[in-house]
C-alpha positions as CSV (number, residue, x, y, z in Angstrom):
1,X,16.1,-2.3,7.5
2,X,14.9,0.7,6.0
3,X,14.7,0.8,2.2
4,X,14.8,4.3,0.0
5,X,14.5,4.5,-3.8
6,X,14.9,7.2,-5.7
7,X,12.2,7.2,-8.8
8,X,12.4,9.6,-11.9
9,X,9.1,8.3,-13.7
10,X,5.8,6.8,-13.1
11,X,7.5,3.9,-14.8
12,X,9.9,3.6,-12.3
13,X,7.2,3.9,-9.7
14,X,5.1,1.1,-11.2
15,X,7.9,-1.4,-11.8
16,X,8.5,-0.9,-7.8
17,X,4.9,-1.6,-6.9
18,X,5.1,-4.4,-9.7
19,X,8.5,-6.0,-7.6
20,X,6.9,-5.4,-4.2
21,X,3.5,-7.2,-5.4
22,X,5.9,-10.6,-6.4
23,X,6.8,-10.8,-2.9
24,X,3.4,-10.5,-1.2
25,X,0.9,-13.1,0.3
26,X,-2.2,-12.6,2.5
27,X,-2.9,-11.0,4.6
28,X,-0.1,-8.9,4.5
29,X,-0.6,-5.4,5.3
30,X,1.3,-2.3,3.3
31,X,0.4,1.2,4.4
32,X,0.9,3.9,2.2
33,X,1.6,7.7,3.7
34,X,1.9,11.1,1.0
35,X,0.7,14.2,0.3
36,X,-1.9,14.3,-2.0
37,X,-1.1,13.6,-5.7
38,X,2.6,12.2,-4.4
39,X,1.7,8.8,-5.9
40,X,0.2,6.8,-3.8
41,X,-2.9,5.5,-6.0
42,X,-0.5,5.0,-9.4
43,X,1.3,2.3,-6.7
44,X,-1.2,1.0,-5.7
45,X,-2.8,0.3,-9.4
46,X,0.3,-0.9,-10.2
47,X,0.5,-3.3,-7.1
48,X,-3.0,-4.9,-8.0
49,X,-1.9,-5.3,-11.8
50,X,1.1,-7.1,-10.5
51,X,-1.6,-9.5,-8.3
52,X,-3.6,-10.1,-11.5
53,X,-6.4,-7.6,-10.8
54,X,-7.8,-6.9,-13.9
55,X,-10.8,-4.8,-12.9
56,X,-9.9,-1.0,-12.5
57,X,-8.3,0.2,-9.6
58,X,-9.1,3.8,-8.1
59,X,-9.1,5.2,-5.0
60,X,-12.1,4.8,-2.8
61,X,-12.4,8.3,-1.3
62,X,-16.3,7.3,-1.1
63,X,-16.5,4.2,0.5
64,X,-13.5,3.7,2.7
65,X,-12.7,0.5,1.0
66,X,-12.7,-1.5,-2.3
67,X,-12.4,-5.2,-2.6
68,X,-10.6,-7.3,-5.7
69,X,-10.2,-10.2,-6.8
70,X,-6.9,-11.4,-8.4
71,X,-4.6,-14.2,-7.8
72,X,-5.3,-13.2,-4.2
73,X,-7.9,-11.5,-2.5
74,X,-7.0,-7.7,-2.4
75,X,-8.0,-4.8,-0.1
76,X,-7.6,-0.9,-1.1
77,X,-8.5,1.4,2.2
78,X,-8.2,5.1,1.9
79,X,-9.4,6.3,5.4
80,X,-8.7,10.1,4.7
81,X,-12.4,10.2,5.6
82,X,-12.1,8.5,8.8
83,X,-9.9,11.2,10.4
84,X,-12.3,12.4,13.0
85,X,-14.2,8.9,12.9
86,X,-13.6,6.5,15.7
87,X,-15.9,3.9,12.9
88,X,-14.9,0.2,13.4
89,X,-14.7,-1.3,9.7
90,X,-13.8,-4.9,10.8
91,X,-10.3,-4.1,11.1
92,X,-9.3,-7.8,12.6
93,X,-11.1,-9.3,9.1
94,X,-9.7,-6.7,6.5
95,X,-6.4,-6.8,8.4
96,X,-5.8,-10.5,9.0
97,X,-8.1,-12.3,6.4
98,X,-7.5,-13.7,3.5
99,X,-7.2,-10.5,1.3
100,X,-3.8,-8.4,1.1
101,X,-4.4,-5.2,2.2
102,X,-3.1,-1.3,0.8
103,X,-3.8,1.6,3.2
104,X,-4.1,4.7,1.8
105,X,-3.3,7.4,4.8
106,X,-3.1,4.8,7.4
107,X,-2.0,7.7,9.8
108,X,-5.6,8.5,10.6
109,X,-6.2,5.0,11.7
110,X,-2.9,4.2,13.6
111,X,-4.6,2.0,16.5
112,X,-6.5,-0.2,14.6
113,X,-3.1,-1.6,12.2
114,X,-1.3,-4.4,13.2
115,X,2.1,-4.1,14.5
116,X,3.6,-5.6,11.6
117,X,3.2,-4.8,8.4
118,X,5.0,-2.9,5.5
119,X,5.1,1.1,6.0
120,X,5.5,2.7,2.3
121,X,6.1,6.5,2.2
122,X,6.0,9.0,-1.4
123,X,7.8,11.9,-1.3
124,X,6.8,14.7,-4.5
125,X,10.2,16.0,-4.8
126,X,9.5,17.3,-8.8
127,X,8.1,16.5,-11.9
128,X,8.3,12.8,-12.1
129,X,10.5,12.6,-9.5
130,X,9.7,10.5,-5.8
131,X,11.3,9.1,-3.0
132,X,9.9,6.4,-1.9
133,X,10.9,4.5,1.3
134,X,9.7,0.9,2.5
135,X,9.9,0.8,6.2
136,X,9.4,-2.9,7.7
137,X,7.7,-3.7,10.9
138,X,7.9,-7.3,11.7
139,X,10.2,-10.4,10.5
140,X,8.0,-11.2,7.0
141,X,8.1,-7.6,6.3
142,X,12.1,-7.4,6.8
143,X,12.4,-10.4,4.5
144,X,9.9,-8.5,1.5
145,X,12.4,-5.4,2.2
146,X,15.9,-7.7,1.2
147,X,13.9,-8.9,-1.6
148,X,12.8,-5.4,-3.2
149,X,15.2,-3.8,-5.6
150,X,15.2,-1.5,-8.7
């Protein structure tokens, strides 16, 4: 069940994130696909806040990943660099650890997800203004989708 919201604030954008992060345990998996500036790191700073991460969130450009600590262990990936990399992070422990786990431009490293997990794409379509669709893959991530609502 595919799952489209239309957003008219950064508000509106974190009280999604906010929701989502309610419904999440490890080591779930959400991938997150947009052009750049769409929105992708305000979700996922809002999705950490919601998991009681009170250290900064930003996006690791740098190092590829960024480890938190909050009610659960929490993973933020942005493997824009990786695009011509065939690198080998420890996908099997980042992906089915302990930690949850947000991939920024998971694209570039389509082989190494796992088959399930929770597929989130931002769509810039003005101003303040997104689309944002949840796309399941896998029973737990259907069940997160009914549960997700504005």
């Amino acid at each position: 069940m595919i799952k489209e919201f239309e957003v008219y604030s950064v508000r509106e954008t974190e009280k999604l994130a906010t929701k989502l992060s309610t419904l999440l345990t490890p080591p779930d998996v959400i991938t997150l696909e947009g052009d750049l500036g769409a929105g992708k790191t305000t979700f996922t700073k809002a999705l950490a806040k919601g998991l009681g991460i009170t250290r900064t969130v930003n996006s690791p450009t740098f190092t590829i990943v960024k480890q938190y600590e909050g009610k659960y262990p929490f993973n933020h990936l942005d493997v824009y660099r990786l695009a011509e990399s065939e690198e080998d992070l420890g996908w099997d422990e980042l992906f089915y650890g302990d930690a949850i786990s947000v991939v920024e431009w998971a694209h570039l490293i389509e082989d190494n997800l796992p088959s399930e997990r929770l597929e989130i794409r931002i769509v810039h379509e003005g101003d303040d203004r997104r689309k944002i669709t949840f796309r399941p893959f896998g029973e737990r991530y259907e069940m997160i989708c009914e549960g997700i609502d504005l």
